[in-house]
BANU-525412 format. One record per residue (C-alpha): x, y, z. Coordinates in steps of 0.25 Angstrom, whole numbers, plus 5000, padded with zeros to 4 digits. Layout:
<sites>
XYZ;...
</sites>
This chain:
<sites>
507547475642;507047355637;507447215641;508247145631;507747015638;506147025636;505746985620;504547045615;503346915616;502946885604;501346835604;501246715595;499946665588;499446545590;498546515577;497246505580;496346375581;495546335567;494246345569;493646205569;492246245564;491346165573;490646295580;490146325565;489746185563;489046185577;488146315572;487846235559;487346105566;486446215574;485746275561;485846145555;484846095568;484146215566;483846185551;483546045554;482646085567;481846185559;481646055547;481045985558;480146075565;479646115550;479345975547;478545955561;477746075557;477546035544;477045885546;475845915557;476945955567;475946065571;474945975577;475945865583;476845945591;477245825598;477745765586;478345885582;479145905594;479445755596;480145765581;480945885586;481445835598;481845695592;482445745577;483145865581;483745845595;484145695591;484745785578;485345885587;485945765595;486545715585;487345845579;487845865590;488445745590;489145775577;489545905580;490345845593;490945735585;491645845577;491745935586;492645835593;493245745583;493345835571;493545975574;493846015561;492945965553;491946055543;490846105550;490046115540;490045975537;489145915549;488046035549;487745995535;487545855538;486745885551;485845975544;485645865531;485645755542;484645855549;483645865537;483445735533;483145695549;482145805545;481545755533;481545615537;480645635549;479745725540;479645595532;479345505544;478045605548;477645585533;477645445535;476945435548;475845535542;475745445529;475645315539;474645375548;473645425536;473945255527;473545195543;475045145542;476145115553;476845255558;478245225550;479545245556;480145365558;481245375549;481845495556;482145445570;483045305561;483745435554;484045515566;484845355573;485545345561;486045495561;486445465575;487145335569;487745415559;488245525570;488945415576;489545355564;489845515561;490545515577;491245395575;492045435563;492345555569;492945485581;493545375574;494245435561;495045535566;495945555554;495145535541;496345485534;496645355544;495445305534;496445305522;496945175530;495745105529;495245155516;495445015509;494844935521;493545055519;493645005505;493344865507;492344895518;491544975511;491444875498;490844795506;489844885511;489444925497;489444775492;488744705505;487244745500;487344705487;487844565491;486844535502;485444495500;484444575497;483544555509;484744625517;485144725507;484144775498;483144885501;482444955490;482944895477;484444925482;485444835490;486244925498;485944885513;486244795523;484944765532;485144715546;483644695552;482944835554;484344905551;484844925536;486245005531;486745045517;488344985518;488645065506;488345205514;489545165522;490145105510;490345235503;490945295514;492345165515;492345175502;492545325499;493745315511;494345185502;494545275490;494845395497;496145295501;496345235489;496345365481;497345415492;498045295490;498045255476;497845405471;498745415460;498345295455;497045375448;497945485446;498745415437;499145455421;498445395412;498045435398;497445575394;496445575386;495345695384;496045785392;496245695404;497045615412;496245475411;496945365421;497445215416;496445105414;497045035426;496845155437;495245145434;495245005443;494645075455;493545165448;492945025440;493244975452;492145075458;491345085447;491244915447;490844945462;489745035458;489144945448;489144815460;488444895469;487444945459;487244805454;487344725469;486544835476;485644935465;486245055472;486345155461;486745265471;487945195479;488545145464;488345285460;489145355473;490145275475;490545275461;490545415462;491245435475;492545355470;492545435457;492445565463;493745505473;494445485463;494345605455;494745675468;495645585470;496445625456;495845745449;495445665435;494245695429;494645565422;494445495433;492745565433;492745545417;493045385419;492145355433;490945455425;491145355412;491245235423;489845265429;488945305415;489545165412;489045115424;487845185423;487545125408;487844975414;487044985425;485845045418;485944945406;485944805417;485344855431;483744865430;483844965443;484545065438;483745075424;482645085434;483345215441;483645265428;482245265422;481645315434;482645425435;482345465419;480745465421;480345455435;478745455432;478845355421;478745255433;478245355443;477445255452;478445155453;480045175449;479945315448;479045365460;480245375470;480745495460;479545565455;479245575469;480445635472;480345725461;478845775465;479345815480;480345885474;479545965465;478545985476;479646045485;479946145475;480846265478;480446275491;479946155497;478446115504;479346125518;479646025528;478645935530;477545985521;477945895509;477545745505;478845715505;478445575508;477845535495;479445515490;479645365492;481045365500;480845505504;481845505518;482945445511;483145445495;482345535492;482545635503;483045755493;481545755489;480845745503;481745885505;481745915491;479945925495;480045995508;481146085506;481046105491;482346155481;482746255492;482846145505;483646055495;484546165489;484946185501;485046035507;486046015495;486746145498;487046085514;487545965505;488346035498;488946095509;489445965515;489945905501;490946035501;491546025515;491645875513;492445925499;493046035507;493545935516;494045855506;494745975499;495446035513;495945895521;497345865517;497545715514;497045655501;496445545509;495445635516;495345725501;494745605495;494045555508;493245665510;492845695494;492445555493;491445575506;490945715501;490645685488;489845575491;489045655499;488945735485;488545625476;487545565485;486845695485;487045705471;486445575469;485145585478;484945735475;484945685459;484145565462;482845635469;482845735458;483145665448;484245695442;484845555442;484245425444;483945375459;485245315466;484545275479;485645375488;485145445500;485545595505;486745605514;486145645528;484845675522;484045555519;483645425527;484445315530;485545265541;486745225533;486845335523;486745425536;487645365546;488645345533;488745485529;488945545544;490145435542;490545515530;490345665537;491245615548;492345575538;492245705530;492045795544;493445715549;494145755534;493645895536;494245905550;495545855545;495645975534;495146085544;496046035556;497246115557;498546045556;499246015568;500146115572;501646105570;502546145585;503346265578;504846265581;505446345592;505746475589;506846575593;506746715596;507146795585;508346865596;508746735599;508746655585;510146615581;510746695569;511646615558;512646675547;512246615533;513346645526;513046705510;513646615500;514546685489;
</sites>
């Protein structure tokens, strides 16, 4: 006979733990140093790496383990400070950050083998300043990561980011030229040997202001105003901060002749504020803004007619305004389909090669192929950033992180449609690709910030301690009389 006294156990089921995705991103910074290591090897071989082996190996050993070091690095700092996050995100800048250390130092030997042939001065390497500022940028990229553990503490600061990054953006144009200006544009600050672009930084404050502001002052855009062709246009009154922008767009076009800065950040606020309120409206006004602006500033600015014209007819000018782009064009076409593989083109003939007009250097060596799928890696990144964007729960981090993945987007856009020539030059380098420290170490800022929104949407929610529970045999019974 049974004892009344002993209950059945019940087995309860613990949920099981989310997987936090950082195993798959390991294997991916694996393939990814596998890609980049192959890149290299082939551009040893290529360039005469055959019968300087000890160049060839010194190349290997100082790239990829100082590359290797530094992924590591990263895949620690997430590992340990956002668990959560996307793992696809940092494999895809490793292996773009990876390829452009490649096709810098393939570059530098072009360089050092023109120099030797002319009787000239070995140049500096280019690659080893890359590879310190991509430890700069991984340090940046740490620091944010250990310092902004809740992305949303930036909301309280997002009026202080504002101001700072004004600042940034308008110091070049108001400082002398000797100190600021470097190839017809002023947009840096130089200090001795060192030199920085503020607006790189710039960008970054003042997308986390208007991811704030919209927060804050949201239905202020989404306000009522008057229909007209089918949509809901806002009052005269609510257009202050878009002119606002806009005026800011025309200053730092006229102060620093940066085509490509007035162009994105224009666009990044547009885009935030029609994510902000779901108005085409607000796209029909800003697009009708920027042809205005366009038409004012090719009618009175001398630089941009000159970017116009060259962009219309290239070989009109070809030994002097238009040589940069009929270049590019030419290595282009000489890539083909298929590319001349690495280190078997004359990449080096493209004036700017390692930094504007990088897309072409690749574009030469790895033809259609190697650049469908360099934009396809981008692509990749753009869409967990939206992804991100889409999955994190407060509309502070929404805005914060579409404002940092789409200007990603439009820089690509802007670069990729420059070289080719789809629209006129901006001056605008690829994210992670191209030369040059402050658009390097400001980007690895703006991963961190887009890995720490992602970790917020993937982390589980904190679980709530359920109540006590009684036995069923011993739960209290209570007579509900029926009303009549």
């Amino acid at each position: 006979m049974a004892n009344p006294d002993v209950r059945p156990s019940v087995a309860r089921l613990e949920p099981a733990p989310l997987p936090t995705g950082r195993n798959i991103e390991l294997t991916l910074l694996a393939f990814a140093a596998v890609i980049v290591t192959g890149a290299l090897v082939l551009v040893e071989i290529n360039t005469a790496g055959g019968t300087e082996p000890a160049r060839a190996i010194t190349s290997l050993i100082y790239i990829g383990v100082a590359y290797l070091a530094l992924l590591v690095v990263a895949h620690l700092a997430v590992r340990k400070w956002a668990p959560y996050a996307d793992p696809l995100i940092l494999p895809c800048v490793a292996l773009l950050n990876g390829l452009g250390l490649v096709m810098i130092h393939r570059l530098d030997l072009a360089a050092q083998e023109r120099a030797i042939l002319l009787g000239n001065d070995i140049p500096t390497t280019l690659v080893t300043r890359q590879i310190a500022w991509t430890a700069v940028g991984l340090a940046l990229f740490v620091g944010v990561l250990y310092l902004v553990r809740d992305h949303r503490t930036l909301a309280r600061y997002s009026y202080t980011a504002g101001f700072v990054g004004l600042i940034l953006l308008a110091l070049p144009g108001l400082l002398p030229d000797a100190i600021s200006e470097i190839n017809g544009a002023k947009i840096w600050l130089r200090v001795g040997p060192f030199s920085i672009q503020p607006g790189e930084f710039a960008k970054i404050l003042m997308i986390v202001f208007f991811a704030g502001f919209l927060t804050q002052k949201g239905e202020l855009f989404r306000t009522a105003g008057r229909r007209f062709l089918g949509m809901e246009f806002p009052r005269a009154r609510d257009l202050a901060p878009l002119l606002l922008i806009w005026g800011l767009s025309i200053v730092v076009l006229v102060l620093e002749r940066d085509l490509g800065s007035s162009l994105l950040f224009f666009g990044i606020v547009l885009v935030m504020i029609y994510i902000a309120t779901e108005r085409v409206s607000w796209v029909v006004i800003g697009l009708s803004f920027f042809v205005g602006g366009a038409v004012i500033a090719y009618n009175l600015f001398s630089h941009v007619q000159a970017r116009v014209q060259v962009w219309l007819d290239p070989f009109s000018d070809y030994d002097r305004a238009g040589y940069q782009i009929a270049q590019a064009l030419f290595g282009l076409g000489t890539g083909g389909v298929g590319g001349t593989g690495l280190g078997a083109g004359r990449p080096d003939l493209v004036p700017f090669a390692a930094t504007d007009f990088i897309l072409s250097s690749l574009g030469e060596e790895l033809g259609l192929i190697g650049l469908a799928a360099i934009l396809v890696v981008y692509l990749v990144l753009i869409t967990r950033g939206l992804r991100s964007a889409v999955a994190v729960r407060d509309s502070f981090g929404k805005l914060l992180a579409s404002g940092l993945a789409f200007t990603i987007a439009l820089q690509i856009f802007v670069v990729v449609g420059g070289s080719s020539k789809l629209i006129p030059l901006t001056g605008l380098t690829l994210p992670f690709l191209s030369y040059g420290g402050s658009s390097l170490v400001a980007n690895y800022a703006l991963i961190a910030l887009l890995l720490r929104i992602s970790n917020a949407a993937r982390a589980p929610l904190p679980a709530r301690a359920a109540p006590p529970r009684a036995p069923i045999a011993e739960a209290g019974t209570e007579l509900v009389e029926r009303p009549k």
